[in-house]
SETORMAR-797957 format. One record per residue (C-alpha): residue number from 0; residue in three letters; chain; y, x, z. Coordinates in steps of 0.1 Angstrom, whole numbers, plus 5000, padded with zeros to 4 digits. Example, Ala and Ser with C-alpha at 12.3 -4.5 7.8 and 13.67 -1.06 7.14 Angstrom:
REM residues 2
ROBA resi resn chain    y    x    z
ROBA    0  ALA     A 4955 5123 5078
ROBA    1  SER     A 4989 5137 5071
REM end
This chain:
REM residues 183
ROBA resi resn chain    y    x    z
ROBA    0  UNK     A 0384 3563 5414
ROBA    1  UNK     A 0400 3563 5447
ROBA    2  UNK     A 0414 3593 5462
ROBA    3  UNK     A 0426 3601 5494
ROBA    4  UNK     A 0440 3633 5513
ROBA    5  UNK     A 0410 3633 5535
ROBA    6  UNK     A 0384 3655 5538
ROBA    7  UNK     A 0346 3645 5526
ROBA    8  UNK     A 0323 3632 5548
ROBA    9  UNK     A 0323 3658 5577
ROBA   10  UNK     A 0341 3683 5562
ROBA   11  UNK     A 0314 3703 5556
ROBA   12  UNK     A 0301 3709 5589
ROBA   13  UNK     A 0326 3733 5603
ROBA   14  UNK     A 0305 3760 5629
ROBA   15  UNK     A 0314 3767 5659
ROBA   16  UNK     A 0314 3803 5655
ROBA   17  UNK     A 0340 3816 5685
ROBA   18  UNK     A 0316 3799 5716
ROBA   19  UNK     A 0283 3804 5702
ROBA   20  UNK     A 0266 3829 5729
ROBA   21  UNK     A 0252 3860 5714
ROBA   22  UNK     A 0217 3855 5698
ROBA   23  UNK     A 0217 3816 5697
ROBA   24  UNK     A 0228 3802 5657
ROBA   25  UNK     A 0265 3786 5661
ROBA   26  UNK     A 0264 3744 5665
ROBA   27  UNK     A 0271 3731 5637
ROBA   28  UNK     A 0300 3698 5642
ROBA   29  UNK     A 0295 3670 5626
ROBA   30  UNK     A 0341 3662 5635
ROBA   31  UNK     A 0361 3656 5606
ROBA   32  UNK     A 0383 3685 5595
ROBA   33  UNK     A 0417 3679 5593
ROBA   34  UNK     A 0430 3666 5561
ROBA   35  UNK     A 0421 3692 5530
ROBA   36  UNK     A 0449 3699 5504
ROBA   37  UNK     A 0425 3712 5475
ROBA   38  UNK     A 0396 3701 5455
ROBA   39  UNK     A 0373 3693 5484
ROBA   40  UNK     A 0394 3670 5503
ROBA   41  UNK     A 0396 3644 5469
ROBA   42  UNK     A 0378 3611 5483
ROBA   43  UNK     A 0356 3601 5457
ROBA   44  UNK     A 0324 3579 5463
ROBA   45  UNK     A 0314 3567 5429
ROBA   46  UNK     A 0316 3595 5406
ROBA   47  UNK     A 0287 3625 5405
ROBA   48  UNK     A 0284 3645 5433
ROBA   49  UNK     A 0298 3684 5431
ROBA   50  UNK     A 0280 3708 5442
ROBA   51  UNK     A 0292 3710 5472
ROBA   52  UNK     A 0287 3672 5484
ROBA   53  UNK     A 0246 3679 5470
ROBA   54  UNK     A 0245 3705 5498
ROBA   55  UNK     A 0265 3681 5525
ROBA   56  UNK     A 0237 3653 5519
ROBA   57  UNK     A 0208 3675 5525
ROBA   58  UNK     A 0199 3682 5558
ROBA   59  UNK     A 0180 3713 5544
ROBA   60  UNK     A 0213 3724 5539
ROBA   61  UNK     A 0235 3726 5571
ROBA   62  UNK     A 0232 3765 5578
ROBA   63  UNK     A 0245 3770 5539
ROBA   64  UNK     A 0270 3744 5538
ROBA   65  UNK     A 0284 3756 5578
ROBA   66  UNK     A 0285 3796 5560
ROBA   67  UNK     A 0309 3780 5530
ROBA   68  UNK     A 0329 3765 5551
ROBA   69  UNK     A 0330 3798 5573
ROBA   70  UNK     A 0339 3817 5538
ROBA   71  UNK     A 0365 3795 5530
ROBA   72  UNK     A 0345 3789 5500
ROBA   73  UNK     A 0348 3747 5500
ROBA   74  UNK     A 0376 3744 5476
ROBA   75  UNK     A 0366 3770 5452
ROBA   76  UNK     A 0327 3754 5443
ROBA   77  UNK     A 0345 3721 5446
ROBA   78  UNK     A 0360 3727 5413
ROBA   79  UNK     A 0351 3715 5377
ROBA   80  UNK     A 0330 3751 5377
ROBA   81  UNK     A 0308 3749 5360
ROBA   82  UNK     A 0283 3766 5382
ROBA   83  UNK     A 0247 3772 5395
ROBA   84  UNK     A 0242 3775 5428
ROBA   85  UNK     A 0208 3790 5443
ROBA   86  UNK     A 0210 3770 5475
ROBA   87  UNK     A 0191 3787 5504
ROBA   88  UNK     A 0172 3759 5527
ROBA   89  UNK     A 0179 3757 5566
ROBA   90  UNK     A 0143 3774 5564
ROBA   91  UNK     A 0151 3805 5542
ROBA   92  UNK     A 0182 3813 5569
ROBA   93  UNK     A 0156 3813 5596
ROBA   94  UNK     A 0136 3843 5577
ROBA   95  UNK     A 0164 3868 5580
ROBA   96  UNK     A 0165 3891 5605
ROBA   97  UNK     A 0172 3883 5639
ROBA   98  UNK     A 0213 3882 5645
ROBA   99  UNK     A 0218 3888 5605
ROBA  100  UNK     A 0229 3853 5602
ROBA  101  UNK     A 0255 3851 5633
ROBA  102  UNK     A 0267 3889 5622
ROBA  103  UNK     A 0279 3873 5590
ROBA  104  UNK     A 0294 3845 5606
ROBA  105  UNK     A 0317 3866 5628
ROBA  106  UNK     A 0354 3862 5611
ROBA  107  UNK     A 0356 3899 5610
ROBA  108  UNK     A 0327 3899 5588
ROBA  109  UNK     A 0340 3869 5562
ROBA  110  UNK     A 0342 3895 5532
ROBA  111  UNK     A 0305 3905 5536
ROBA  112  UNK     A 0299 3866 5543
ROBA  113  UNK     A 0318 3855 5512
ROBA  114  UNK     A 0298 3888 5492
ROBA  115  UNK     A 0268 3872 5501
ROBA  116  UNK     A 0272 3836 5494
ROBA  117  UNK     A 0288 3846 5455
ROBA  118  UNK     A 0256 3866 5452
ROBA  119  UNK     A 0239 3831 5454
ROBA  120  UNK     A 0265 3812 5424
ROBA  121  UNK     A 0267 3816 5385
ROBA  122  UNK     A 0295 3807 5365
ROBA  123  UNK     A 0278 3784 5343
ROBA  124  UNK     A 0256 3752 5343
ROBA  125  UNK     A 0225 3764 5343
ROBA  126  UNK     A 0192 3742 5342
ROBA  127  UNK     A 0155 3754 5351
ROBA  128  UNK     A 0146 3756 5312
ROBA  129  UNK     A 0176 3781 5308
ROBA  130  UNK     A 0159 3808 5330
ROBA  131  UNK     A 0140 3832 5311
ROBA  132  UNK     A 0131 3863 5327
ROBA  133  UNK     A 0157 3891 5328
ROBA  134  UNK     A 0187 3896 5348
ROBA  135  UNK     A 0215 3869 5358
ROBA  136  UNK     A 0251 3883 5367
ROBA  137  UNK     A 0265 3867 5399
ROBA  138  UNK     A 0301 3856 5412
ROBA  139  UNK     A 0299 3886 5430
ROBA  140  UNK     A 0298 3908 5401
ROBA  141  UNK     A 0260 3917 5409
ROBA  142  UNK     A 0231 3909 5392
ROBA  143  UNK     A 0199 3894 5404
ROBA  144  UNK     A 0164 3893 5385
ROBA  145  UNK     A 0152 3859 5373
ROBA  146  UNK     A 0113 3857 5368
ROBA  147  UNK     A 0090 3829 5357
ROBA  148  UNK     A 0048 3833 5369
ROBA  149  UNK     A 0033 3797 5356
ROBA  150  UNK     A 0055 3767 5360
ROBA  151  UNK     A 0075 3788 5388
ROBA  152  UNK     A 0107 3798 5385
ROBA  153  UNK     A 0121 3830 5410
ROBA  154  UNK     A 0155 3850 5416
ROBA  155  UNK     A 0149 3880 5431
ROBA  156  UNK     A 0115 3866 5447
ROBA  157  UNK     A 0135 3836 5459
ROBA  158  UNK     A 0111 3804 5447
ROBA  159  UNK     A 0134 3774 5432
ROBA  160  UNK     A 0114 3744 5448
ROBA  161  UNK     A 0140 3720 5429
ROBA  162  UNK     A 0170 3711 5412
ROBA  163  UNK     A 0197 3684 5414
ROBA  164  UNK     A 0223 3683 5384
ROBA  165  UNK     A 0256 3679 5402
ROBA  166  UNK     A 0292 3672 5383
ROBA  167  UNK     A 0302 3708 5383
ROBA  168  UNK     A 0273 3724 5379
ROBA  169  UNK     A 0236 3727 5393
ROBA  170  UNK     A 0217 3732 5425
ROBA  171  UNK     A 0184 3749 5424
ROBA  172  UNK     A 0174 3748 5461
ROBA  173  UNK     A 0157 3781 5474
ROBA  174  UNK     A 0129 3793 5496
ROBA  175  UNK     A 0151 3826 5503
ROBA  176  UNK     A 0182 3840 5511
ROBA  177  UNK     A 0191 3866 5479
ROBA  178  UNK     A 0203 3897 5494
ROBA  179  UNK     A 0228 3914 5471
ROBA  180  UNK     A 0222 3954 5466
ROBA  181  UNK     A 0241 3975 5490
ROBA  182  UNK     A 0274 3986 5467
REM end
């Protein structure tokens, strides 16, 4: 396995957060990062995917993957975990509320950010079959509610629309952003 002090492809899209104009959704860049000292910066291009490289190939994915990156969040899901991630589509993002998204991107607000995107991780591997209905405790120290109506599988009215095992963990890509109660 080859490894190299550079960051992964991209570097996980970093966003432009300082010159985005009120009301418009930050760029996202597509420039390598300057080299990474932890986890995430490990070149690897034959072993499993993390986590966090599932959400750098999806194109689905480039509002979640430019909010990690804003949270400082890269290195951390980049380790062995394990964890589930409930990955919120480009789409889901869109379906907040007007300026909800670029509030949480300002760097004043990257506590609330990081709150938000821990709501949406488990510290364990943990595959659609696993699910049952009930509650799930989150990174954040919250809990959400897991329900199952048919063959579909929710958290907190989020639909999972799939799932990709990654090395650390799993990916359950959602329909919705999962809002964590006020504390």
């Amino acid at each position: 396995m080859q490894r190299r002090g550079l960051s992964v492809t991209a570097a996980l899209l970093t966003y432009t957060i300082a010159c985005a104009p009120s009301g418009e959704t930050p760029a996202v860049s597509s420039a390598p990062a300057a080299a990474s000292v932890g986890q995430s910066g490990v070149k690897d291009d034959e072993s499993q995917k993390d986590v966090v490289k599932i959400a750098i190939a999806s194109k689905d994915h480039s509002t979640l993957v430019g909010a990690v990156t804003a949270a400082g969040l890269v290195d951390a899901l980049s380790n062995a975990g394990p964890f589930t991630v409930f990955a919120p589509t480009n789409a889901a993002f869109e379906k907040l509320p007007k300026g909800t998204l670029e509030n949480l991107l300002k760097p004043a607000n990257i506590a609330q950010l990081q709150g938000v995107l821990k709501h949406h991780v488990t510290t364990s591997t943990l595959e659609l079959a696993d699910l049952s209905d009930g509650p799930l405790s989150m990174a954040d120290g919250g809990t959400t509610t897991i329900s199952r109506k048919g063959n579909d599988v929710y958290i907190d009215g989020a639909k999972i629309v799939a799932s990709v095992r990654g090395s650390n963990g799993m990916v359950h890509v959602i329909d919705a952003v999962v809002v964590p109660a006020a504390k």
